[in-house]
N, C-alpha and C positions, 0 to 999 in steps of 0.2 A: 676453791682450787682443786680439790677433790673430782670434781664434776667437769674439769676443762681438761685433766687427766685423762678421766676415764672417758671421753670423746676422742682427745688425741690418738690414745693407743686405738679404740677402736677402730678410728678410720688408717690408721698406720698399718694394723695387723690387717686389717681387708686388702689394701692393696695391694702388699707382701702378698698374701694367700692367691688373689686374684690372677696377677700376672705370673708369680714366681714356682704356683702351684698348679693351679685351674686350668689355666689357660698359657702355660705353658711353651705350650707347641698353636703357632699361630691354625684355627679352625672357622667354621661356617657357625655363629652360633642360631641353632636354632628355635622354632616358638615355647619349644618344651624346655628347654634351656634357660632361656630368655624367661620365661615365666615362674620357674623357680629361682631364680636369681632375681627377678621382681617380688617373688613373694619374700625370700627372706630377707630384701630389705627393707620391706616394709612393716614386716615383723620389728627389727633393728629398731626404726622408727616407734611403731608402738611403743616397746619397752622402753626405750627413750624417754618417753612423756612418764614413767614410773620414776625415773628419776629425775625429770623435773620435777617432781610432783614432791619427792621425798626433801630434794634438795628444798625448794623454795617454802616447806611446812617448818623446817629446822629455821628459817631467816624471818618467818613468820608467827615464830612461838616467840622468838628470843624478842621483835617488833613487831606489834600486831598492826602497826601503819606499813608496812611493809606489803606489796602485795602477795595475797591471798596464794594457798597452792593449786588451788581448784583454776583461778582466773590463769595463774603460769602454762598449766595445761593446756589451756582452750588459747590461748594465744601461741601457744605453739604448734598446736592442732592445726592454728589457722594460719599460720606461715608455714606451715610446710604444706599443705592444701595448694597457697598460694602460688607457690614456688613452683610445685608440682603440675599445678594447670598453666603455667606461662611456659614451663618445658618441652610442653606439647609443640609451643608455635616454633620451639628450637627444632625439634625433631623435623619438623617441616625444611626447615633450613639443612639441617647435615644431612638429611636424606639425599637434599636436593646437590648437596656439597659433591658426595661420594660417586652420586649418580654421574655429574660432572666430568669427576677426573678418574670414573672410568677405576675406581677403588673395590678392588675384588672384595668379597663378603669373608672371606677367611681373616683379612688384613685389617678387617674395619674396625672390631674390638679394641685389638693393639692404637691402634691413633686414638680412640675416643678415651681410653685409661689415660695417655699421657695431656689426652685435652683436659682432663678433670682433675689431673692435680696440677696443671695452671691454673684451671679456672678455682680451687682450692685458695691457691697463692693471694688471685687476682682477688678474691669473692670479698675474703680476712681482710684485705688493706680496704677494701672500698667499704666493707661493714665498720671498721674502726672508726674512717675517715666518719662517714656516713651518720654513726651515734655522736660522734663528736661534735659534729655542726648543729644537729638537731638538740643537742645539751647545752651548749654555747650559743647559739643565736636559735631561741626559740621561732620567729617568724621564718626557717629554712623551711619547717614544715609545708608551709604555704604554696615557697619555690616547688620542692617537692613534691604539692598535689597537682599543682596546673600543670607540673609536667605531663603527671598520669594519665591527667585526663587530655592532654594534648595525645600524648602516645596512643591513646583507645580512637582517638579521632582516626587519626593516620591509619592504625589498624584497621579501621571500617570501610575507611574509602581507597587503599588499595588491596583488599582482602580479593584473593584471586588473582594479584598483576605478576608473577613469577618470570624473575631477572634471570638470564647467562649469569653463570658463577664466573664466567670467564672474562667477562664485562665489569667484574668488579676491582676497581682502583685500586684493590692490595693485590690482586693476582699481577694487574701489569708492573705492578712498582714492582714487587717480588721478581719478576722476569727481568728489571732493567737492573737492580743491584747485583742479580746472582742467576748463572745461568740454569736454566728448568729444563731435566727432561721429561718426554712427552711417554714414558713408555713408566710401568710399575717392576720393579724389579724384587721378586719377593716382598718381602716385609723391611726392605731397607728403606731409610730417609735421605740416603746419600749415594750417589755410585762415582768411579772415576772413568772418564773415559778421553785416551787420547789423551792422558797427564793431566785432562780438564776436571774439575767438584763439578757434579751435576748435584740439585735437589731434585730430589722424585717427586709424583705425583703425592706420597704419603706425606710428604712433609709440607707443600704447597696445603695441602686438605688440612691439615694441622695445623698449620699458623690460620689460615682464612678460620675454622672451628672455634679456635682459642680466640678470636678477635671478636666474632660474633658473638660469643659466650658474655665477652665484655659488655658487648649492645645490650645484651639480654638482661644482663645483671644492673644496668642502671634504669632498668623499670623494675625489674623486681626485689632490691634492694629497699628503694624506697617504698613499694607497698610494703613490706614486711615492716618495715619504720613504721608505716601507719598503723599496724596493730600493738606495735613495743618498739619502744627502745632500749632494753634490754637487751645487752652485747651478747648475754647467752644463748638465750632464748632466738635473737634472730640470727647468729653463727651458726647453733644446731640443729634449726628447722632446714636453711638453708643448706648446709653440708650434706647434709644426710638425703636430702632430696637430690642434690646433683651426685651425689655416693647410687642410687639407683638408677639415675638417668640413663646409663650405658647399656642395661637391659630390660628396659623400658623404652628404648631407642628399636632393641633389635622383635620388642614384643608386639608394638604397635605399627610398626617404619609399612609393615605386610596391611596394616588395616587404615591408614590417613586415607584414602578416597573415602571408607562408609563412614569419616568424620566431619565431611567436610565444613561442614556447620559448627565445628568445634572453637571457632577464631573468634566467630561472635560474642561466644561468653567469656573469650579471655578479654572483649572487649567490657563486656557488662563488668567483669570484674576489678578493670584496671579502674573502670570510670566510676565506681562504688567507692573504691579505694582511697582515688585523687581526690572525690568528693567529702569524704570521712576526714580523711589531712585536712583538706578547708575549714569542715568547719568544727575539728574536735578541741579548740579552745572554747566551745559555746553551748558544743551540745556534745554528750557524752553518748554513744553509740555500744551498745554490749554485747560483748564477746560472740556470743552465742548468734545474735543478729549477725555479725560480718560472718562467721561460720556458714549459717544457712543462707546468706547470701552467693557466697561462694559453691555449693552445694547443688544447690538449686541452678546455680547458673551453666553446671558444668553438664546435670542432668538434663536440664534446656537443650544445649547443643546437641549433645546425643540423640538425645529424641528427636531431636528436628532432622539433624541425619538420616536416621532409621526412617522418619515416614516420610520425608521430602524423598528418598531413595526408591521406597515402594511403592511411593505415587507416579514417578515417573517410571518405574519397571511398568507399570500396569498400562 
């Protein structure tokens, strides 16, 4: 209880501090900004895994069938790893969002705060849901891996095909329930005009973020399943990962072209994953394994980037 405590307030007090302190006065954030605000929640994270560590040796001494506190670690390592490299393919998507509707760079911070404590909301009910099926009917696993690897499918062969945000079926639904205007007016989500509610552009980009967030979360919900089910363990890798997302959004949003190669290994990853659910009633795959897998896959990309990049400069 201790430990779901000391996670609440943490993410509690960041947010407070974030919008009610930091950021304040809506602003441009910038790489230097964005990167110390990526480093120190990654830091967060670290010490995190200290108190997994502390927590799960205490459940460990008391039952030594219990798992291990070294193995709680590395299973957290590797869900939030996992998390972390499937957000990548988010940041493609909101990048592509804001670009859209036309979302000034001062304004964009403010939406993607209130996107993440829905997707907070949303994350909790789907991880409950999520352990609960796979504790109750052990064959969900199954469902859950051929999803994965269905989803790395789809990733592969339309990797490259970039949709109108404006062609997408909640933007028009959104237009016929409720009238949209076309114009950003500061940092509001609402203006009146002519006695009429108009939704602004900020809050159209907010619902469409918050929806996609969901897409995102039912692939990597279930990979993180695949390395535990443990409620803790996969609530605090996953939290804590989309708790950095927002400056990690505005560190990288400047560098997606020299990644292009990046999508591939979130495909290698998902289909590792999918495959690991299939067959982990049979063969037992170790911690450390999916980690380096993960690792490797994401250092693949990168490099494939960098020299696919400088072979066509040349």
């Amino acid at each position: 209880m201790i430990v779901w405590t000391t996670l609440i307030l943490v993410v509690v007090v960041a947010l407070i501090l974030d919008l009610g302190v930091f950021n304040r006065k809506p602003h441009e954030i910038k790489t230097k900004e964005a990167a110390i605000w990526t480093s120190v929640w990654v830091a967060c994270a670290i010490f995190f895994s200290g108190i997994i560590y502390l927590s799960f040796q205490n459940d460990w001494i008391a039952n030594p069938t219990n798992l291990t506190p070294t193995n709680a670690v590395l299973k957290y390592v590797t869900g939030y790893l996992i998390e972390l490299s499937l957000s990548v393919d988010n940041i493609f998507i909101i990048a592509l969002i804001f670009s859209s509707f036309a979302i000034p760079k001062k304004y964009q911070h403010e939406v993607l705060f209130y996107g993440v404590l829905g997707a907070i909301v949303f994350r909790a009910l789907m991880i409950f849901f999520g352990v609960a099926l796979i504790t109750k009917f052990s064959w969900m696993i199954y469902v859950f891996g051929v999803f994965l690897i269905l989803t790395a499918l789809k990733m592969l062969f339309t990797h490259g095909k970039e949709k109108d945000v404006k062609d997408f079926k909640i933007y028009k639904w959104i237009k016929k329930v409720y009238p949209v205007s076309t114009t950003v007016y500061n940092d509001k989500f609402f203006i009146k005009k002519g006695g009429i509610k108009f939704a602004t552009p900020l809050f159209v980009a907010l619902i469409i973020i918050e929806l996609t967030d969901i897409l995102f979360a039912i692939d990597s919900i279930p990979a993180i399943l695949a390395i535990t089910a443990d409620p803790f363990i996969v609530f605090s890798s996953n939290i804590l990962a989309i708790m950095g997302l927002r400056s990690m959004f505005f560190l990288i949003v400047g560098m997606l072209d020299k990644f292009r190669y990046i999508s591939y290994s979130l495909v290698v990853i998902l289909a590792f994953v999918g495959i690991k659910m299939i067959i982990s009633h049979h063969v037992e795959i170790p911690e450390w394994l999916s980690l380096g897998v993960i690792v490797m896959s994401l250092a693949g990309g990168m490099a494939a980037s960098k020299l696919i990049r400088k072979t066509v400069a040349e």
